[in-house]
C-alpha positions as a LaTeX table, in Angstrom:
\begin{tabular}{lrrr}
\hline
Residue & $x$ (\AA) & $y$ (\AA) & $z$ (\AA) \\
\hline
Unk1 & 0.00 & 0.00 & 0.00 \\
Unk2 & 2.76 & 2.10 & 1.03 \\
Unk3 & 4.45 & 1.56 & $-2.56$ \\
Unk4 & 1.33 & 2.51 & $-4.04$ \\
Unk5 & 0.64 & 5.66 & $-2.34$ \\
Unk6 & 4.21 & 6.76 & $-2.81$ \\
Unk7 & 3.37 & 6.19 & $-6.80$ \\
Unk8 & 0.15 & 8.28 & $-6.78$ \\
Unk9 & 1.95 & 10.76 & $-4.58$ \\
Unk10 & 4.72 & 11.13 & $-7.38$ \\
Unk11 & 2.35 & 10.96 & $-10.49$ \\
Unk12 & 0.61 & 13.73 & $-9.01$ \\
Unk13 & 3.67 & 15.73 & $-8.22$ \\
Unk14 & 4.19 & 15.22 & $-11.63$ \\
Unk15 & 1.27 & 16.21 & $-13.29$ \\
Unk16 & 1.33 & 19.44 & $-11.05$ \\
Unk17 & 4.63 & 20.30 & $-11.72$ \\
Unk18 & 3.43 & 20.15 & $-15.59$ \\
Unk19 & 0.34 & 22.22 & $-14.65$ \\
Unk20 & 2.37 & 25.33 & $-13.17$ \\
Unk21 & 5.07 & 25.03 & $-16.00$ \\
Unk22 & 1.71 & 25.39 & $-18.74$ \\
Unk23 & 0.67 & 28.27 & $-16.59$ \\
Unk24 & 3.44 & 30.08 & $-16.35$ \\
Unk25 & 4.63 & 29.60 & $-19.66$ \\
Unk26 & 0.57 & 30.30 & $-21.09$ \\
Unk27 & 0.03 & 26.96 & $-22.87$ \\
Unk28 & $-3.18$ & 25.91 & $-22.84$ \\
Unk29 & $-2.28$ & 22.03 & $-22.02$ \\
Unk30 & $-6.38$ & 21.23 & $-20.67$ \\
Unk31 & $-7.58$ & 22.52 & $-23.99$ \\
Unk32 & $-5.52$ & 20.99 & $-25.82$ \\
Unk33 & $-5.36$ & 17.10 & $-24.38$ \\
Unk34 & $-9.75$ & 17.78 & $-24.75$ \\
Unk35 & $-8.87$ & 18.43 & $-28.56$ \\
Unk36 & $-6.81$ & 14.85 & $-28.63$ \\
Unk37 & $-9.19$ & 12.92 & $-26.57$ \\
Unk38 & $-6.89$ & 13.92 & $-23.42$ \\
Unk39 & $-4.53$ & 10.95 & $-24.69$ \\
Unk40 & $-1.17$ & 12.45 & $-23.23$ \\
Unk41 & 0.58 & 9.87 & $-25.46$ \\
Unk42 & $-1.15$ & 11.45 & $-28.46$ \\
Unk43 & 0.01 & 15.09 & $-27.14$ \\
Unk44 & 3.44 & 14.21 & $-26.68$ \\
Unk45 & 4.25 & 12.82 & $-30.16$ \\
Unk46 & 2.28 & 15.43 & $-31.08$ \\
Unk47 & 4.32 & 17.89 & $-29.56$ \\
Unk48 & 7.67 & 16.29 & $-30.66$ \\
Unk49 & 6.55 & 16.72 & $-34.23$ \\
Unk50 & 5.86 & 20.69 & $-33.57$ \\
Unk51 & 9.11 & 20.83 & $-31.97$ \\
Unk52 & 10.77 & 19.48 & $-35.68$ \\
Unk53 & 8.43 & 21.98 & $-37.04$ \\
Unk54 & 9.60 & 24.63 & $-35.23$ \\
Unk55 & 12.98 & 23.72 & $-35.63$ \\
Unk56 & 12.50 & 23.80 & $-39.92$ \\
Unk57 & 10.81 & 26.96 & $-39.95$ \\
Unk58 & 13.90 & 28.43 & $-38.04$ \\
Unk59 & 15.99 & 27.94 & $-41.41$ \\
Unk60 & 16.04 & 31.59 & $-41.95$ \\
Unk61 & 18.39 & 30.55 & $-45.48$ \\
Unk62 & 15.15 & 28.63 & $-46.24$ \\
Unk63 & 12.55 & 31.40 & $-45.14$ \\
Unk64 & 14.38 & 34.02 & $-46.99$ \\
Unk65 & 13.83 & 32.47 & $-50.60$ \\
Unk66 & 10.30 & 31.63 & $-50.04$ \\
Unk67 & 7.58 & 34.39 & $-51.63$ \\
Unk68 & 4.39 & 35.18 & $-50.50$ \\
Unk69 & 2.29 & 32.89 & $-51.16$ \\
Unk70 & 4.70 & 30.03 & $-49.88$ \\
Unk71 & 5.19 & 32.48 & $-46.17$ \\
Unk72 & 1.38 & 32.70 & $-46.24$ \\
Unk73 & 0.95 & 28.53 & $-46.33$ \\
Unk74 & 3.81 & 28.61 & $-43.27$ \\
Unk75 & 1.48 & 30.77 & $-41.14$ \\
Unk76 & $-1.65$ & 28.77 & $-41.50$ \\
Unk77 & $-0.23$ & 25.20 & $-41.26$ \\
Unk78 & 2.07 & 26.86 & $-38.37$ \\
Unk79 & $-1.11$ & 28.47 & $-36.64$ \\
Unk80 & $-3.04$ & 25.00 & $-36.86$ \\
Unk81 & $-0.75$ & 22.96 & $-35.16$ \\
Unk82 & 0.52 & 25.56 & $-32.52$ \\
Unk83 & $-3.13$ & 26.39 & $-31.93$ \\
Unk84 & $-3.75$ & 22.10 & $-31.86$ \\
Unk85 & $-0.98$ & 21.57 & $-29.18$ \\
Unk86 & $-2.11$ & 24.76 & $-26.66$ \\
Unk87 & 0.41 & 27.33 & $-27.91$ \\
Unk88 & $-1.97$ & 30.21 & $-28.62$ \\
Unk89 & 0.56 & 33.24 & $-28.63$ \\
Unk90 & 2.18 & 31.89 & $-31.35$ \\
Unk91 & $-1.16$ & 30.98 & $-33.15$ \\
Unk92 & $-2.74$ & 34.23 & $-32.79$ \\
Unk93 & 1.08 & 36.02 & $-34.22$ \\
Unk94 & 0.78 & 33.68 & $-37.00$ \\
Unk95 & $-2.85$ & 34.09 & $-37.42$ \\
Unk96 & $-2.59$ & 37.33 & $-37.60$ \\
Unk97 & 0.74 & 37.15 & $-40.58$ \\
Unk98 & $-1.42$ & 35.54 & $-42.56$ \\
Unk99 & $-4.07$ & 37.65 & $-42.49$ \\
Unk100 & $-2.10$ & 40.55 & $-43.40$ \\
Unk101 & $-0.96$ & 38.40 & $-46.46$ \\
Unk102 & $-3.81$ & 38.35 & $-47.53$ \\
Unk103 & $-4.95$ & 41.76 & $-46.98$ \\
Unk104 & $-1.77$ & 42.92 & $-48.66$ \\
Unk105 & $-0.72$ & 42.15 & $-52.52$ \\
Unk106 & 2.58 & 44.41 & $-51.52$ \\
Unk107 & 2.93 & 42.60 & $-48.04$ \\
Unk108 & 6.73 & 42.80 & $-46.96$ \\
Unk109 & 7.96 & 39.54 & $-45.32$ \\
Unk110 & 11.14 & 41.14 & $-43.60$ \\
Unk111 & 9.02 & 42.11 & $-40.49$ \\
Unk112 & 7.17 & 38.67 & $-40.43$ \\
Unk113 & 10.44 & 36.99 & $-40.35$ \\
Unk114 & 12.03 & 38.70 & $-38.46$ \\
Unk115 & 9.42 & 38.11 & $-35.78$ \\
Unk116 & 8.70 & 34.24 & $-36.02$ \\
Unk117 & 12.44 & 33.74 & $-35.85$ \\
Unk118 & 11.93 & 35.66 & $-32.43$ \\
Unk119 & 9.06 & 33.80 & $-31.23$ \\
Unk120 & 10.73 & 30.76 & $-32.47$ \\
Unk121 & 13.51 & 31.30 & $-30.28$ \\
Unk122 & 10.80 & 31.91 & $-27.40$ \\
Unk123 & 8.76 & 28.80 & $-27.81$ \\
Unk124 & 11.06 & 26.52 & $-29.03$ \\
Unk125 & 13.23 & 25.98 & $-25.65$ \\
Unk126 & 9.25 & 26.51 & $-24.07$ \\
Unk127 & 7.92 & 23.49 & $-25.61$ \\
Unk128 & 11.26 & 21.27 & $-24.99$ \\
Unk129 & 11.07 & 22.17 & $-21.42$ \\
Unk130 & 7.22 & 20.83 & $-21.56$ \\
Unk131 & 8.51 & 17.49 & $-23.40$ \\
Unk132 & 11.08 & 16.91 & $-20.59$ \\
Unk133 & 7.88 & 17.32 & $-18.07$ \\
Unk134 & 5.99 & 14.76 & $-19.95$ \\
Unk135 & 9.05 & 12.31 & $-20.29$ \\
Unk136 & 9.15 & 12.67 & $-16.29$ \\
Unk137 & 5.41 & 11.52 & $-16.14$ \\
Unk138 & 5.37 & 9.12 & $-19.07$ \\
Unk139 & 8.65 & 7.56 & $-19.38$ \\
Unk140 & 8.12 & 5.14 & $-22.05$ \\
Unk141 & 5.81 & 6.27 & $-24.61$ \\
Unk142 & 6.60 & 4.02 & $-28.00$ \\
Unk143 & 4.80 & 4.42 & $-31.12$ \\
Unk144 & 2.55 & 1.92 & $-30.10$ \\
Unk145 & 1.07 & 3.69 & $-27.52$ \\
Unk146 & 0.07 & 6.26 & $-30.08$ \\
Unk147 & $-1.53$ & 3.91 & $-32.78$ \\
Unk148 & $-3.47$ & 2.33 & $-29.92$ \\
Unk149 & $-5.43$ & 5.38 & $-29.69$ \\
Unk150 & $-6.92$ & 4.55 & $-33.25$ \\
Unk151 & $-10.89$ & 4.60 & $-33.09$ \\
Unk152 & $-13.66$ & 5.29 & $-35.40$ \\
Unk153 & $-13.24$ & 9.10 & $-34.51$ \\
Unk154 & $-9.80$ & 8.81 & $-36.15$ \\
Unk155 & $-10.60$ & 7.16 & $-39.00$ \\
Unk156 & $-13.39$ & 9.76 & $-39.48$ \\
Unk157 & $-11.15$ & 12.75 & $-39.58$ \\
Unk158 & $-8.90$ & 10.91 & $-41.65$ \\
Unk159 & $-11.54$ & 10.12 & $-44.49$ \\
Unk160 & $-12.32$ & 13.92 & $-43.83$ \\
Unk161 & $-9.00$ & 14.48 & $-45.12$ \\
Unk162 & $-8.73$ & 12.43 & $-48.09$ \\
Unk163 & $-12.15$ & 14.42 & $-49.43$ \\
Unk164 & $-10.28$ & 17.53 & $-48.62$ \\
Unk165 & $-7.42$ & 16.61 & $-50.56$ \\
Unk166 & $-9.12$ & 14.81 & $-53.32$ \\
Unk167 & $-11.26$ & 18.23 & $-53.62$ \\
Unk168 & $-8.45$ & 20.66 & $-53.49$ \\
Unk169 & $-10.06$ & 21.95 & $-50.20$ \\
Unk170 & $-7.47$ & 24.23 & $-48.39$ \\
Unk171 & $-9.26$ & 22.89 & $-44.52$ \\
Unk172 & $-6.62$ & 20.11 & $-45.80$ \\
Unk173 & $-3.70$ & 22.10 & $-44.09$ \\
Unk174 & $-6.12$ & 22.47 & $-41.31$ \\
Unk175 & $-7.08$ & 18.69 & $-40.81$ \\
Unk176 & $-3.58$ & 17.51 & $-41.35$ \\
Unk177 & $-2.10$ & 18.42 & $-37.67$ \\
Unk178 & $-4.79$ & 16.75 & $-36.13$ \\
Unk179 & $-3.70$ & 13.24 & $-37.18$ \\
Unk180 & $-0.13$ & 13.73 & $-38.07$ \\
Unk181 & 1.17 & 12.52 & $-34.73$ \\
Unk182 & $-0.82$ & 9.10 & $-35.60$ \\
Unk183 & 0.37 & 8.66 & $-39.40$ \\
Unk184 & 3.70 & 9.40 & $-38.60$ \\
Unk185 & 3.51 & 6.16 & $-36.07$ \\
Unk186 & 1.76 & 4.15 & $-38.80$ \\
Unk187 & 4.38 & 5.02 & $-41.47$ \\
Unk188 & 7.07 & 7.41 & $-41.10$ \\
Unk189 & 8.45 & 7.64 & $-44.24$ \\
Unk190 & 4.85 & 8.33 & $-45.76$ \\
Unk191 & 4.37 & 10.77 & $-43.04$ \\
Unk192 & 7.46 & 13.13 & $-44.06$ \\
Unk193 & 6.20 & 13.38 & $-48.04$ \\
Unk194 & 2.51 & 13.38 & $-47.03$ \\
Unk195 & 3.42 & 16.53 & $-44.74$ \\
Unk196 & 5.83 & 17.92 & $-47.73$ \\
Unk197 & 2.94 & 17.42 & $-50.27$ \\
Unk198 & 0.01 & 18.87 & $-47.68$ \\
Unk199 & 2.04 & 21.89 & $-46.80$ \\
Unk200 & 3.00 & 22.50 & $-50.69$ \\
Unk201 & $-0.62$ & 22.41 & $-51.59$ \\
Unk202 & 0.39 & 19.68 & $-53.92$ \\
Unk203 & $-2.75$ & 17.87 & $-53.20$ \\
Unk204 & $-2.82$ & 15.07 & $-55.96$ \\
Unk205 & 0.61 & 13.58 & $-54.41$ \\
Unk206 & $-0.92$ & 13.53 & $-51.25$ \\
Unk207 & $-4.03$ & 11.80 & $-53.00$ \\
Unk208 & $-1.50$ & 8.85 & $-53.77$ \\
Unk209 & 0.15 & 8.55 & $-50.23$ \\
Unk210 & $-2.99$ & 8.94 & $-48.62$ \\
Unk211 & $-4.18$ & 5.42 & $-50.65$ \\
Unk212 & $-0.71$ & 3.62 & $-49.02$ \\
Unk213 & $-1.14$ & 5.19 & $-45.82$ \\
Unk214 & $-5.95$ & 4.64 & $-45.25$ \\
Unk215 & $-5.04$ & 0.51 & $-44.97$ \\
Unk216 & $-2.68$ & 0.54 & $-42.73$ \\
Unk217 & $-5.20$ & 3.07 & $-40.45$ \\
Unk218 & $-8.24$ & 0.27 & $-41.15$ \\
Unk219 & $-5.90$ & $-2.50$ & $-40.00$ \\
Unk220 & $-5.17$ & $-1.04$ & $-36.58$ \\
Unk221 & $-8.32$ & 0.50 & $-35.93$ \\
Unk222 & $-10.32$ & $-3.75$ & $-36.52$ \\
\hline
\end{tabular}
């Protein structure tokens, strides 16, 4: 009983310890585990692959040769998943970047970038300070873990996302996020074109991976 109590004792120092850290830091952790079904394994692969994302969009080289129409698909695929994990200061700047692309036929990127590669360099060490928490409470958290989570919900969205892509609907960059964590467990190396092509708005590639990728989904959801 003793050993038991002691466990509780520590998963709940735990969990408070990653409660404070969301607070202080203004990540909206509750609302976003209720987006993923509060599945913390979900939210942690989850967040590993916005921590990659963050990391990419931090190639200023990259950033720099990119024109307006390319920055404005950055914003919106960068405000759905920041907004998806909890993030929302950097979803409402990038929100708010694309809007002005829009707005603006003449918009100058210079500003922009020069203020995601600031908020970048806030969130960034943010969200790997997060990760560390959720290591502490969930040690082992294998791929598994994260295609176990597969239920009719899942494969709802993701059907939802093939008619998206299959109609050229932009919500595509919107739906993406949502299941990314879960394809890349099913099938990594699908995962890293599927994102390419989804981001690119090159939606007839992503057609063809999402046909390799919708079995493997059926299979673990039976």
């Amino acid at each position: 009983r003793d050993e038991i109590a002691t466990q509780l004792n520590e998963e709940l120092d735990a969990k408070n310890k990653i409660e404070a850290y969301c607070q202080t830091q203004h990540i909206d952790y509750q609302g976003a585990l209720s987006r993923l079904s509060h599945n913390n394994a979900v939210y942690l692969k989850a967040l590993e692959l916005f921590i990659e994302e963050l990391t990419q969009y931090a190639d200023t080289a990259l950033l720099e040769i990119r024109d307006n129409s390319e920055f404005k698909i950055l914003f919106h695929s960068l405000k759905s998943s920041a907004a998806t994990l909890g993030f929302t200061h950097l979803a409402q700047f990038a929100k708010q970047q694309e809007a002005m692309i829009k707005a603006d036929d003449k918009y100058d990127a210079t500003p922009g970038l020069n203020e995601l590669t600031i908020q970048i360099n806030q969130v960034k060490p943010i969200a790997k300070g997060l990760l560390e928490l959720l290591h502490t409470e969930h040690p082992q958290t294998p791929p598994l873990e994260v295609v176990s989570s597969i239920t009719n919900e899942t494969v709802s969205l993701f059907n939802t996302l093939i008619e998206e892509v299959n109609t050229f609907n932009m919500n595509a960059t919107n739906t993406f996020p949502k299941l990314a964590h879960i394809i890349n467990a099913l099938d990594p190396e699908n995962y890293s074109a599927l994102k390419n092509a989804i981001s690119n708005l090159k939606f007839q590639q992503a057609e063809q991976i999402l046909k390799h990728i919708q079995p493997l989904l059926l299979k673990q959801c039976q």
